[in-house]
Structure formats: structure tokens, C-alpha cells
C-alpha positions in Angstrom: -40.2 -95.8 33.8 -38.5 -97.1 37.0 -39.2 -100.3 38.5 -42.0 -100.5 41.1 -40.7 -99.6 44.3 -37.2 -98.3 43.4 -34.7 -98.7 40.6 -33.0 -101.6 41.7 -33.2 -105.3 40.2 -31.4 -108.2 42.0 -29.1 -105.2 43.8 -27.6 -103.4 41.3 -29.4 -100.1 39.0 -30.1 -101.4 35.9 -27.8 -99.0 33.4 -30.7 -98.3 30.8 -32.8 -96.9 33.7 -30.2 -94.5 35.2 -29.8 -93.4 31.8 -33.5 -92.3 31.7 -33.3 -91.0 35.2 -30.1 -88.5 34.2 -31.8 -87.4 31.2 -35.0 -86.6 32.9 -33.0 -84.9 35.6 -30.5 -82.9 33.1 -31.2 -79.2 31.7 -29.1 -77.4 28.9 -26.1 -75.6 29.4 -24.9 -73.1 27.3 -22.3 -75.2 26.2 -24.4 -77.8 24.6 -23.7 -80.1 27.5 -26.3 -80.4 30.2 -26.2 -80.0 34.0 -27.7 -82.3 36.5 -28.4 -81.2 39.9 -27.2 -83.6 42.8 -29.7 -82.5 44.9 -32.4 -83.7 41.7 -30.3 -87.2 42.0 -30.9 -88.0 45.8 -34.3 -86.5 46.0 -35.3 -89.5 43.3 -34.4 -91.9 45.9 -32.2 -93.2 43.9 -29.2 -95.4 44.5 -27.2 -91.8 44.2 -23.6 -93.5 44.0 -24.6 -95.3 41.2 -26.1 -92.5 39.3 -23.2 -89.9 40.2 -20.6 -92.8 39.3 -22.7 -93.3 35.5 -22.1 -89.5 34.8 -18.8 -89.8 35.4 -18.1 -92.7 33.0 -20.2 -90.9 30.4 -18.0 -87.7 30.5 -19.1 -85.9 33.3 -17.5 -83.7 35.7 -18.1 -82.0 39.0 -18.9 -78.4 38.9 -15.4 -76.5 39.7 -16.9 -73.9 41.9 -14.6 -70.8 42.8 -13.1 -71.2 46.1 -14.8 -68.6 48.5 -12.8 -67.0 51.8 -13.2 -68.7 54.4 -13.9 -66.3 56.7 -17.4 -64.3 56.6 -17.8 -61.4 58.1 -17.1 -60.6 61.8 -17.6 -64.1 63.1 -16.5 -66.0 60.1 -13.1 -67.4 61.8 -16.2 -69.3 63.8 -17.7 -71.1 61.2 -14.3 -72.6 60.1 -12.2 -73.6 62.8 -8.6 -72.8 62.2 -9.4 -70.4 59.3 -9.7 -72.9 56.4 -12.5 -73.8 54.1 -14.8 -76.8 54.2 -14.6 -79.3 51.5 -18.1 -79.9 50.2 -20.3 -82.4 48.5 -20.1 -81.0 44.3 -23.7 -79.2 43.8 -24.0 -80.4 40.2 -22.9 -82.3 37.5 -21.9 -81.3 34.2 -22.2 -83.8 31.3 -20.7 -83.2 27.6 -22.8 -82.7 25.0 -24.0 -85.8 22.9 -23.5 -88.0 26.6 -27.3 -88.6 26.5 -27.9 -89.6 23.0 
């Protein structure tokens, strides 16, 4: 369980604790790994730096999401001035499998 009124002790997320947090968080992928939604992270209130930064050491990855075209439909040169894409914040996380045992 976290710690009364947020996760943090003294200023920094106690590891244990993030580990229960991800593996809440986490669903099955196909692969065996599992996937962990950022959007899941931040809404937890959670220090979400910290979290993102302990999947990461445990083996986790960004989603790679296929690049789209950057222009969409009649307007699309609009959305994206000067015709390229926008970089964006990765949607989920992807963790190996056996990284939360």
C-alpha cells in the first residue's frame, strides 16, 4: 500500500513501493512481458519520473509506435506547421517478462 498522502518518504519514492505501483498498473502482453500505460502512471499521482525512470532500469522500453503522415486530410499541413510530425510523450511502457518477479 502507498504511504499516507503520496508515495514519497524524506523526498525520494521508496523503490519497493514503485515496484507495487508498476505491477498493479501492468497487464499481459502477448509476449509474456507486460505493458503499463503512462496515462495509468500519472493518474496515480505519482512521482511519474521516478516510476517511468524504474521501468527503464528493470528492462523496459517505450512503445515504438509507427510514424504516421503528418499531414491529415485537407487541412493537415495546419496542424503541423512546416509539414513535419510532432514528437510525443511514449503512450506506454513495455516491460520484459520476469521484470516484476
Amino acid at each position: 500500500m502507498l504511504a499516507p498522502g503520496g508515495m514519497h518518504y524524506g523526498g525520494s519514492v521508496v523503490e519497493d513501493e514503485i515496484k507495487v505501483l508498476v505491477t498493479r498498473l501492468a497487464r499481459p502482453q502477448r509476449s509474456g512481458g507486460f505493458v503499463v500505460e503512462r496515462a495509468a502512471i500519472i493518474a496515480e499521482g505519482a512521482d511519474s519520473e521516478e516510476v517511468i525512470s524504474w521501468i527503464t532500469a528493470h528492462g523496459g522500453a517505450a512503445e515504438v509506435k509507427a510514424d504516421t503522415s503528418s499531414r491529415h486530410g485537407l487541412h493537415g499541413a495546419q496542424l503541423h506547421p512546416g509539414g513535419g510530425s510532432q514528437s510525443r510523450s511514449p503512450s506506454r511502457f513495455v516491460l520484459p517478462p520476469g521484470a516484476l518477479d
